[in-house]
C-alpha positions, 0 to 999 in steps of 0.5 A: 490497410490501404484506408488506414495510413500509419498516420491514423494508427498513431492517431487511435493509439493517442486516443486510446492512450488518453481514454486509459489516462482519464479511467486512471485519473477518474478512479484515482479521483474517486477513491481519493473522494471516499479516503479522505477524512476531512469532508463529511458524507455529504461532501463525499456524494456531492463530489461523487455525484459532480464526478460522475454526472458532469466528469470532465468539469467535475474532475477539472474542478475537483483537481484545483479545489482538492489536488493539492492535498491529494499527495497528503493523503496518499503519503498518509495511507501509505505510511500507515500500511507500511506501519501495519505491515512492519506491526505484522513481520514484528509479531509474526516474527514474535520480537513485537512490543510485548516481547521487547525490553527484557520485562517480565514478557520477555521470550525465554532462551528455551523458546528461542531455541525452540523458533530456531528449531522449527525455522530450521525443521521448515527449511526456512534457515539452513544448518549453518545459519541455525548454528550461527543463531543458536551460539549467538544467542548461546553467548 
């Protein structure tokens, strides 16, 4: 330990920090690249191939051309995965827009009481949450 000062350790741990940062940004960078719907293929393996064989420039430029509309699109690919999510609890749960309304594709008491049944039988929902269920939908 003696050829290797604590000035040193903080030093490679800088450096190894750094190197983690730019795998981080170069994989954010890229998958920005082919996520984006705007640009043509074209434009998606120009970006990548000036990522890939020049990265640091390629990176650099690619951050002042199209970084402002980064955020954009990771806002919109997450509001559409929680969309999708949301569509998915709705139709798992069976209160989906088809389900919805009081229409003719309304889900009948019987069947409700039925799901209760089952939630209950899973050990999803206790006896005493299956009772408040069912006098509520009773009512």
């Amino acid at each position: 330990m003696d050829n290797y000062p604590l000035l040193n350790i903080f030093w490679t741990m800088l450096e190894l920090f750094l190197w983690i940062l730019w795998f981080f940004l170069l994989f954010k960078i890229i998958t920005d690249i082919f996520r984006s719907q705007d640009m043509g293929g074209g434009a998606k393996a120009g970006w990548t191939v000036l990522v890939i064989l020049l990265p640091f420039l390629g990176v650099l430029v690619y951050l002042i051309v199209r970084g402002g509309s980064m955020h954009e699109r990771d806002v919109a690919q997450a509001k559409q995965a929680d969309a999708a999510f949301q569509d998915y609890i709705r139709r798992a749960a069976g209160t989906g827009p088809a389900e919805e309304g009081g229409g003719a594709a309304a889900k009948s008491h019987v069947d409700d009481l039925h799901r209760l049944a089952d939630l209950k039988n899973s050990g999803a929902i206790t006896e005493e949450e299956y009772q408040r269920a069912k006098d509520k939908l009773l009512a």
